[in-house]
N, CA and C of each residue as an Amber inpcrd file, in Angstrom:
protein
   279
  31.3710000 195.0040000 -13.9740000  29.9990000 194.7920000 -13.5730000
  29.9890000 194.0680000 -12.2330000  30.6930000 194.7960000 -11.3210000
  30.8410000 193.8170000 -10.1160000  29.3300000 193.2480000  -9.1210000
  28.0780000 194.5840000  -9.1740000  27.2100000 194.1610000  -8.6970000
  26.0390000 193.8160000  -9.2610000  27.1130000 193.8320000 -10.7680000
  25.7880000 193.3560000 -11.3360000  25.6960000 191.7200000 -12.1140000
  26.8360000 191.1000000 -11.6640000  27.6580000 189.8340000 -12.0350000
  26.1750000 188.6250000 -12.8980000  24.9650000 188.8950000 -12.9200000
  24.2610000 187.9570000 -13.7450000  24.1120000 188.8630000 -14.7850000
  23.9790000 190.2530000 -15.0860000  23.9450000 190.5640000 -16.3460000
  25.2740000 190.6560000 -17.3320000  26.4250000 190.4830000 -16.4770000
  28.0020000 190.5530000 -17.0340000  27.9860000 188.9990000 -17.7080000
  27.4380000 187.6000000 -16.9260000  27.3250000 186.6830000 -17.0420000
  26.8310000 186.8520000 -18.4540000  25.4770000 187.1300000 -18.0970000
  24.4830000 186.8510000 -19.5930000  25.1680000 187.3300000 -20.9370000
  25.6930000 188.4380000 -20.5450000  25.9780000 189.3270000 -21.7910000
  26.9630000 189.0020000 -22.2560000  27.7000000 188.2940000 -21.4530000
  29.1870000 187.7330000 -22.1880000  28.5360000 186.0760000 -22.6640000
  28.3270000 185.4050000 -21.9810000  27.4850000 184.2580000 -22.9320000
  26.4140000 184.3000000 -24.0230000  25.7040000 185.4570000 -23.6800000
  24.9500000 185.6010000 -25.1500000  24.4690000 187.1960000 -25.2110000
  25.7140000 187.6300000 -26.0090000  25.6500000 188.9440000 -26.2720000
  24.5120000 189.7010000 -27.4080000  24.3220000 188.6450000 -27.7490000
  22.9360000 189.0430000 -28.9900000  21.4010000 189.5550000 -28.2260000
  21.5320000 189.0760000 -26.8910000  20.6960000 189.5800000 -26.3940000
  20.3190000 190.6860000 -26.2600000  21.4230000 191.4090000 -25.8050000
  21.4690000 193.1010000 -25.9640000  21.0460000 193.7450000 -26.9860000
  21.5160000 192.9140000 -28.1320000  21.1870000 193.8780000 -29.2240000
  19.3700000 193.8570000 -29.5980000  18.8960000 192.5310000 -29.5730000
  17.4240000 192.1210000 -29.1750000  16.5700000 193.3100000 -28.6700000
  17.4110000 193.5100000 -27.1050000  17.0090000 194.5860000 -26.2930000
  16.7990000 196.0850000 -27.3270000  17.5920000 196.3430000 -27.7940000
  17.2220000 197.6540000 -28.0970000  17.2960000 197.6290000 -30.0380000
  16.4980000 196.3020000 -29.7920000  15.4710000 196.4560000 -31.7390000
  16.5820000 196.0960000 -32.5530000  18.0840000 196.0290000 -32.6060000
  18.9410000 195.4560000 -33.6420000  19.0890000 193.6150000 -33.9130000
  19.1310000 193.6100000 -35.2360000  19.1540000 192.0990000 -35.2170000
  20.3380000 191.4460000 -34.3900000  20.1420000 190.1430000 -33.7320000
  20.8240000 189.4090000 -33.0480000  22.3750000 189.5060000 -33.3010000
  22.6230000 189.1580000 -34.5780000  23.3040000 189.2380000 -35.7930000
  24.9200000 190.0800000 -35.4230000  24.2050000 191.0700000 -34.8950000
  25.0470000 192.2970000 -34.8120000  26.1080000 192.1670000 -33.5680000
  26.0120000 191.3000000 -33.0410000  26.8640000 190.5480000 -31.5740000
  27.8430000 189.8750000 -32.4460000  27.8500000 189.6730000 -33.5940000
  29.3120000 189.0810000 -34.1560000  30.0170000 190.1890000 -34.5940000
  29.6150000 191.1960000 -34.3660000  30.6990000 192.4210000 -34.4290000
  31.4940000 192.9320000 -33.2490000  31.3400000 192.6900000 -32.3640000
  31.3340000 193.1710000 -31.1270000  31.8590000 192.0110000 -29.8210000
  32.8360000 192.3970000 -28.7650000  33.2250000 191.6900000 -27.8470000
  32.7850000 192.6160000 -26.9970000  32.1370000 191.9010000 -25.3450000
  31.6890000 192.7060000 -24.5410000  32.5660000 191.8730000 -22.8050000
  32.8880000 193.3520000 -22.6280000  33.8660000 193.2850000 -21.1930000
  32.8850000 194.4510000 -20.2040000  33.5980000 194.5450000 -19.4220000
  33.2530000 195.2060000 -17.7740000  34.9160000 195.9420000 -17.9520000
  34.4500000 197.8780000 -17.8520000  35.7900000 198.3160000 -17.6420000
  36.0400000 199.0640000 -16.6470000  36.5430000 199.3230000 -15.7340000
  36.7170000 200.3700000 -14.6170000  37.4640000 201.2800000 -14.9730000
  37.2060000 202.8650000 -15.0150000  37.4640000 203.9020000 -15.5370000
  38.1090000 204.7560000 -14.4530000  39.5590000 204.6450000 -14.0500000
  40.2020000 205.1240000 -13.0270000  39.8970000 207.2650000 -12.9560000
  39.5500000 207.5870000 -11.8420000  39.7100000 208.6930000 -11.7580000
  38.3210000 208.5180000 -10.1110000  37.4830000 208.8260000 -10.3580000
  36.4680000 208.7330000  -8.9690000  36.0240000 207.3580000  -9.2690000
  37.0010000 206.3970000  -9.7460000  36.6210000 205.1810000  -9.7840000
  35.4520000 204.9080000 -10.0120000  34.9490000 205.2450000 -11.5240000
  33.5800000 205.1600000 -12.0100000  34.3590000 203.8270000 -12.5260000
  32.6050000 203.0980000 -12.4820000  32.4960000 201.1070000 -13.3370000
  31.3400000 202.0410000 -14.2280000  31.7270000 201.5160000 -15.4440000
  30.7110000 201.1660000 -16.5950000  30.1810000 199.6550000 -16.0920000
  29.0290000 199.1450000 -16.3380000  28.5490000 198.0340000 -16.7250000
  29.1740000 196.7420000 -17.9070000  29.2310000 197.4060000 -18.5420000
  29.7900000 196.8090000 -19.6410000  29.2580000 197.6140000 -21.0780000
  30.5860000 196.9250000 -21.8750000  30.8250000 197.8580000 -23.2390000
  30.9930000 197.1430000 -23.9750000  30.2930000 197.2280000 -25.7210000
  30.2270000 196.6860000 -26.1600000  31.0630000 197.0940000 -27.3650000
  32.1780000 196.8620000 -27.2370000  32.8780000 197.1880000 -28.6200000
  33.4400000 196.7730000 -29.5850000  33.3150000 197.3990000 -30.7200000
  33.5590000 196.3140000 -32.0860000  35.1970000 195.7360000 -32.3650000
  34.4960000 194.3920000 -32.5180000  36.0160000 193.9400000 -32.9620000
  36.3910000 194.4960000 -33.8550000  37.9940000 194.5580000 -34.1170000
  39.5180000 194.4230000 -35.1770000  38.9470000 196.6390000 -35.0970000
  38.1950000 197.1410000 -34.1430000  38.2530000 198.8350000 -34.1410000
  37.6020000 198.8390000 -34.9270000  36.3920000 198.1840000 -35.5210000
  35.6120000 199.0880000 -36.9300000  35.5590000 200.5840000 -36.4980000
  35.5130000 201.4460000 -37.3150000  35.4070000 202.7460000 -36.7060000
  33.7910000 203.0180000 -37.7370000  33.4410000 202.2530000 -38.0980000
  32.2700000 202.3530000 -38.8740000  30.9060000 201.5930000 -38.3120000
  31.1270000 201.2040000 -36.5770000  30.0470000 200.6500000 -36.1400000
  30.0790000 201.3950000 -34.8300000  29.1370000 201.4900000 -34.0580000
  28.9690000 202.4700000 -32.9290000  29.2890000 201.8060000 -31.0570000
  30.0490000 202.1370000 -30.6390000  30.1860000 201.4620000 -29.4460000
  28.9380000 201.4780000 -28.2690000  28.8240000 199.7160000 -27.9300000
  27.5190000 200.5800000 -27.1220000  27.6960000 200.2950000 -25.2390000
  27.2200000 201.0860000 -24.7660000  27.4910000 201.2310000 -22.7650000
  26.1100000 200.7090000 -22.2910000  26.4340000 199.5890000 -21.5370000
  25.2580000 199.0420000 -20.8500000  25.0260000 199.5990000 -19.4360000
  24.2770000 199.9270000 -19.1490000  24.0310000 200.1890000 -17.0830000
  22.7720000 199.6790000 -16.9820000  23.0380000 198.5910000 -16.3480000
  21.5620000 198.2000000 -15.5340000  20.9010000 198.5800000 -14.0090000
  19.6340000 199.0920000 -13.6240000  19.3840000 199.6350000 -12.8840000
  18.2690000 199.1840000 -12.2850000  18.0720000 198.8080000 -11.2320000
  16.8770000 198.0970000 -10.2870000  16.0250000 198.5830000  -9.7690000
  16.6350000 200.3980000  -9.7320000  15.8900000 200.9180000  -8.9450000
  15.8580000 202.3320000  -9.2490000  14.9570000 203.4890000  -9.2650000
  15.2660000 205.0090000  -9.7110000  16.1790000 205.7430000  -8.8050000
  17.0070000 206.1760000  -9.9220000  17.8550000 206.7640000  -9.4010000
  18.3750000 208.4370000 -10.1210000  17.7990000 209.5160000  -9.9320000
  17.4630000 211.2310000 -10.1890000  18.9170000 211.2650000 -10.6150000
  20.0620000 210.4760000 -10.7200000  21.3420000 211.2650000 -10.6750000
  22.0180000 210.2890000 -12.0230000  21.4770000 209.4930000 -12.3340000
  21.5650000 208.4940000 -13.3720000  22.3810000 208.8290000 -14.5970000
  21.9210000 209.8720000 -15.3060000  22.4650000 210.2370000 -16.7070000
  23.6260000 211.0490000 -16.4190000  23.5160000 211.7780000 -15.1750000
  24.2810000 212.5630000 -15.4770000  25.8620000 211.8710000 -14.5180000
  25.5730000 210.5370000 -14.0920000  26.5590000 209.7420000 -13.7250000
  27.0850000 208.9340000 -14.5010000  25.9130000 208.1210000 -15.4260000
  25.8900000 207.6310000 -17.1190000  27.2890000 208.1250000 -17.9570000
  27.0350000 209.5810000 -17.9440000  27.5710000 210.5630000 -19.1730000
  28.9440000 210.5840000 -18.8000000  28.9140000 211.3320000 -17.0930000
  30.4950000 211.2660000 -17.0140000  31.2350000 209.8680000 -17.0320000
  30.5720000 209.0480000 -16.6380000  31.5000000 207.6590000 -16.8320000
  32.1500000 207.4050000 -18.4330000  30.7070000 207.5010000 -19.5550000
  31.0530000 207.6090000 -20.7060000  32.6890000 208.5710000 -21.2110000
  32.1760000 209.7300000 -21.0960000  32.9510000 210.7400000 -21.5170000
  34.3200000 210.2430000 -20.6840000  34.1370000 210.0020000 -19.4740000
  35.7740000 209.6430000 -18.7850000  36.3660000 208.4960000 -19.5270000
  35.7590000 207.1300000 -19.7490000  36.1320000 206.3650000 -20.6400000
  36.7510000 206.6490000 -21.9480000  35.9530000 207.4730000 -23.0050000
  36.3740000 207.9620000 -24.5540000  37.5920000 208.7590000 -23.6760000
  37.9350000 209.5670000 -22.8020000  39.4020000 210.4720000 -22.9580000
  40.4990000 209.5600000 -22.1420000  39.9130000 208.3340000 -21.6390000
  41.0310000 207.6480000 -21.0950000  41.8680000 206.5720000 -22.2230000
  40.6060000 206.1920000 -22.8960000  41.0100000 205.0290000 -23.9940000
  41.2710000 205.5800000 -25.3200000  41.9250000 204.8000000 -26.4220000
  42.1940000 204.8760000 -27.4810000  40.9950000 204.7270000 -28.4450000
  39.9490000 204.8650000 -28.5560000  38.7360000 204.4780000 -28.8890000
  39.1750000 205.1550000 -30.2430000  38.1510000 204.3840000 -31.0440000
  37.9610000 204.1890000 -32.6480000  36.8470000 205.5440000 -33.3680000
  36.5370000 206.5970000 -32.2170000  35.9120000 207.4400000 -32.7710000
  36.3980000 208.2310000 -33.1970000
């Protein structure tokens, strides 16, 4: 999250926030450790990722991108970052 260094801040000091954000109880941040990963290939940055500790493979990983401003090319920059991430990493899906 290099330019986005106060929401990397926040989210790693109080990760329950996120979940707040999108309607899950607070609660649900004790499942989960959240980092900033850089996804080598056209050097896509995720924002940060929220993934469950000890690999639950029974809780859902979640991808943060914060955005200031509209941007037409968004999802479909979103997606490939995603998708490049799941075939680079060992992920629990």
């Amino acid at each position: 999250m290099k330019t986005d260094t106060i929401f990397y801040r926040l989210f790693q000091s109080f990760p329950s926030i996120f979940f707040e954000l999108i309607q899950l109880p607070a609660t649900e941040a004790n499942n989960y450790s959240f980092d900033s990963v850089e996804v080598k290939q056209l050097s896509f940055r995720i924002d940060g990722i929220f993934l469950p500790q000890n690999n639950n493979p029974h809780v859902p990983i979640y991808f943060c991108e914060v955005q200031f401003q509209k941007d037409n090319d968004f999802y479909g920059r979103f997606f490939a970052e995603i998708f490049m991430y799941l075939s680079k990493t060992d992920s629990c899906l």
